[in-house]
C-alpha positions as CSV (number, residue, x, y, z in Angstrom):
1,X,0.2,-68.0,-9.3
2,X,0.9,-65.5,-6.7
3,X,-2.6,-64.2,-6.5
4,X,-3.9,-67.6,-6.0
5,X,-1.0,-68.0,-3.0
6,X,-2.8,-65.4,-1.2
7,X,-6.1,-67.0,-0.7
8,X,-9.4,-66.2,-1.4
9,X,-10.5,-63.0,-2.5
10,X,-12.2,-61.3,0.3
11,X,-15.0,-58.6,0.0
12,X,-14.3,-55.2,0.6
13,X,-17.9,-55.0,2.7
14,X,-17.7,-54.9,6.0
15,X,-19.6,-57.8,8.0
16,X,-23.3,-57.3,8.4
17,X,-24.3,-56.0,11.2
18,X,-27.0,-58.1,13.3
19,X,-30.0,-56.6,13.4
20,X,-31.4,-56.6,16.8
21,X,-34.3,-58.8,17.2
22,X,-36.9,-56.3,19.0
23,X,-36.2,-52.4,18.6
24,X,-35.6,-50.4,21.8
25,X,-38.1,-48.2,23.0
26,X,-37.5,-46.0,25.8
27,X,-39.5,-46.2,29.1
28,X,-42.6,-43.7,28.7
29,X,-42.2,-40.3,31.4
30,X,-43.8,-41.6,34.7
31,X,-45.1,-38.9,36.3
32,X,-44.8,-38.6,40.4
33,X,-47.9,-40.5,42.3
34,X,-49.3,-37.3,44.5
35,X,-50.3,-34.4,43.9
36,X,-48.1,-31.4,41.9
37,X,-45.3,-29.6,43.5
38,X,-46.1,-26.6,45.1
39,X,-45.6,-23.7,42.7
40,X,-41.5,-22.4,43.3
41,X,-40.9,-18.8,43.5
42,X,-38.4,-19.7,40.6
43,X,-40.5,-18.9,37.0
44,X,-37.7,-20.9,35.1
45,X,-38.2,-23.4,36.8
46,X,-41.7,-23.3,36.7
47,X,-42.1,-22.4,32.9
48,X,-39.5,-25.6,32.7
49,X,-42.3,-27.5,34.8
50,X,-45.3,-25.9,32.7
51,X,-43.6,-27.3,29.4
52,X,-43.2,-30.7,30.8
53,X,-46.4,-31.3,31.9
54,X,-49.0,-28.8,31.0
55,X,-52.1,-27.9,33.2
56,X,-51.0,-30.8,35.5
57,X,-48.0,-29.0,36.4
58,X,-50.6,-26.7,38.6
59,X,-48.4,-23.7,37.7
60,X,-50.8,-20.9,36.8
61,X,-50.4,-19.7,33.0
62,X,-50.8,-16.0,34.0
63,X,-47.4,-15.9,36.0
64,X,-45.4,-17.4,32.8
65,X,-45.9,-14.1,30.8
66,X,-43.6,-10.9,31.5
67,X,-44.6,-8.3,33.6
68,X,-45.0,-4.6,31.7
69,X,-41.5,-4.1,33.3
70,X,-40.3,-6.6,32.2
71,X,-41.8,-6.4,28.6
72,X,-40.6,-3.0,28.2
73,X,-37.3,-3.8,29.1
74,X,-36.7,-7.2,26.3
75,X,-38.3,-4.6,23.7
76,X,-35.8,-1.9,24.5
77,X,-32.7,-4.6,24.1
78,X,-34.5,-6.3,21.3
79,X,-34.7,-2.0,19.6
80,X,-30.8,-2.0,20.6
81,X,-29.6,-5.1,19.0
82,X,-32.0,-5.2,16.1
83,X,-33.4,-1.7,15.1
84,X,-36.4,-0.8,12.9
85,X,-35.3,-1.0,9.2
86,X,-35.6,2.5,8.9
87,X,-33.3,3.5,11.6
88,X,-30.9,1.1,9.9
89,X,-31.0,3.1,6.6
90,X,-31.1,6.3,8.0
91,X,-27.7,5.5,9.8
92,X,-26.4,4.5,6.5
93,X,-27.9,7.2,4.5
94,X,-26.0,9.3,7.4
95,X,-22.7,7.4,6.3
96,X,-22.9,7.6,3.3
97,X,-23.6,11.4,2.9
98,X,-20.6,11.7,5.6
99,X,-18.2,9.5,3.4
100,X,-19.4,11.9,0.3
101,X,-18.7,14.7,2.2
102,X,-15.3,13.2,2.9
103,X,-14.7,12.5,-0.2
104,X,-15.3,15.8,-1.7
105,X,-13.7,18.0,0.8
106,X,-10.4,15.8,0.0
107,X,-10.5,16.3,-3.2
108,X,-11.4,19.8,-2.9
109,X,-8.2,19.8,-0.8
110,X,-6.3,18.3,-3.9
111,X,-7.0,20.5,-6.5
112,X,-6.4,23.6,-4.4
113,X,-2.8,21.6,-3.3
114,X,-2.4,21.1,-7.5
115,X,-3.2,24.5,-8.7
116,X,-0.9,25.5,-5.7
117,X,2.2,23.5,-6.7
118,X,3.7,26.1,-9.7
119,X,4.2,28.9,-7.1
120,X,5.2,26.4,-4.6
121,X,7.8,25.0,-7.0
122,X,9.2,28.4,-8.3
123,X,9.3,29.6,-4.7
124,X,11.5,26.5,-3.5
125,X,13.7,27.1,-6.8
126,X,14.7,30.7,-5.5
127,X,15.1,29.5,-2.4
128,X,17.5,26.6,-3.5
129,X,19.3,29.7,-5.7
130,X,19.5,32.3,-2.8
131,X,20.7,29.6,-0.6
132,X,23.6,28.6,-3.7
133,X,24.3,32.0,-4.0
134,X,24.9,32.8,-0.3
135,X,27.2,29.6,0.0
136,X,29.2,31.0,-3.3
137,X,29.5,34.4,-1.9
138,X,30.7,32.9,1.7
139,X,33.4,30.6,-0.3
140,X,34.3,33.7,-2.0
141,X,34.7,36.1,0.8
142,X,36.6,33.5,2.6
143,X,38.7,33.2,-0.1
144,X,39.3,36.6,-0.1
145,X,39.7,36.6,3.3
146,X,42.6,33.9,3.2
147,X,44.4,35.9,0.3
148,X,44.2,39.1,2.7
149,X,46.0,36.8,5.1
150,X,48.1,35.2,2.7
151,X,46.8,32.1,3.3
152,X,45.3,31.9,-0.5
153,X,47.9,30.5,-2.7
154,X,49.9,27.1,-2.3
155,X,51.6,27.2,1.8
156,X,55.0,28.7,1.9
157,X,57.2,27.9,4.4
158,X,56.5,29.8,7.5
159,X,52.6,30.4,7.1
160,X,50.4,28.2,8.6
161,X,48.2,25.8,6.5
162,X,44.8,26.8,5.8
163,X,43.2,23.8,8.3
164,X,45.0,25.0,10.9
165,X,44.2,26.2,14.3
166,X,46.1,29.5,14.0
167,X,44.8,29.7,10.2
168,X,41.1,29.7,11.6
169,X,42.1,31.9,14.7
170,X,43.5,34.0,11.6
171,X,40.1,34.1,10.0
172,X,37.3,34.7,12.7
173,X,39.2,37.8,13.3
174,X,39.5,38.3,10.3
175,X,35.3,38.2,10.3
176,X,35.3,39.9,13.1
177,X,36.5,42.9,12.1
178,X,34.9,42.9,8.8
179,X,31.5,43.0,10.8
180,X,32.5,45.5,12.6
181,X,33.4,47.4,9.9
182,X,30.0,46.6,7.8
183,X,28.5,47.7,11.5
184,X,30.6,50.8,11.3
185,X,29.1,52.0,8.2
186,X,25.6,50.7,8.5
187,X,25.5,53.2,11.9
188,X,27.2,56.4,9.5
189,X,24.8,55.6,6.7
190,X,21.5,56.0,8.9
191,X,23.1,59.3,10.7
């Protein structure tokens, strides 16, 4: 009941279009009464004019084609943008063999870094123990050096603590005089 409340069913085509009742046809090209234009000094415009109309145009054919300058010069841009096929795969051939090259020498580069790496390693690792060792034989002279100015054991009362300023005053002198005294002996040892 409520589809028939709407009305009639209406078609989903759209209205026919009336066809007209005689097909247009444009005007045919009327050419000038007269004779032709003078030939311009322009050749587009005269090649445009040589296209429209042909021989009646009155431009002569002969002017239409390039002149040797001009013929070598659209060859040379037409050899720049679009080279011989065998230029083209001679520059990639020439790629190519450059890439492989490329290729080669980095990997070349790679195996010599590879076979390289054990010594490289052990090399770092005695570094890395050297520089331990040094930093254990530093904390152990200092140490030394503190017990020398009874600095070493827990701070009794009238000694100054370890991170103080007269504690570090305490051991650069310290330092200094123990190079002095290496100095000292070094000098005897070479005389």
């Amino acid at each position: 009941r409520a589809l028939l409340a709407l009305g009639p069913a209406r078609s989903r085509l759209p209205e026919p279009v009336p066809v007209p009742v005689r097909p247009y046809r444009a005007d045919p090209l009327r050419r000038r009464p007269g004779p032709a234009p003078a030939d311009p000094g322009d050749l587009r415009a005269a090649a445009r004019r040589f296209g429209r109309l042909g021989e009646a145009s009155g431009v002569p054919v002969w002017r239409l084609w390039p002149s040797p300058e001009q013929l070598r010069e659209a060859e040379a841009e037409e050899r720049e943008w679009d080279p011989p096929l065998r230029e083209v795969e001679a520059v990639l051939e020439q790629r190519e063999r450059e890439e492989a090259r490329r290729r080669k020498e980095r990997a070349e580069l790679v195996s010599r870094s590879l076979a390289a790496m054990p010594a490289r390693v052990a090399a770092w690792r005695r570094d890395r123990e050297a520089a331990r060792e040094r930093a254990r034989a530093d904390a152990a002279r200092r140490q030394r050096l503190l017990a020398e100015a009874g600095l070493g054991a827990l701070p009794r009362p009238g000694t100054p603590a370890r991170g103080s300023a007269r504690a570090q005053e305490l051991l650069e002198d310290l330092e200094k005089q123990r190079r002095r005294e290496e100095k000292r002996r070094r000098r005897q040892e070479r005389e």
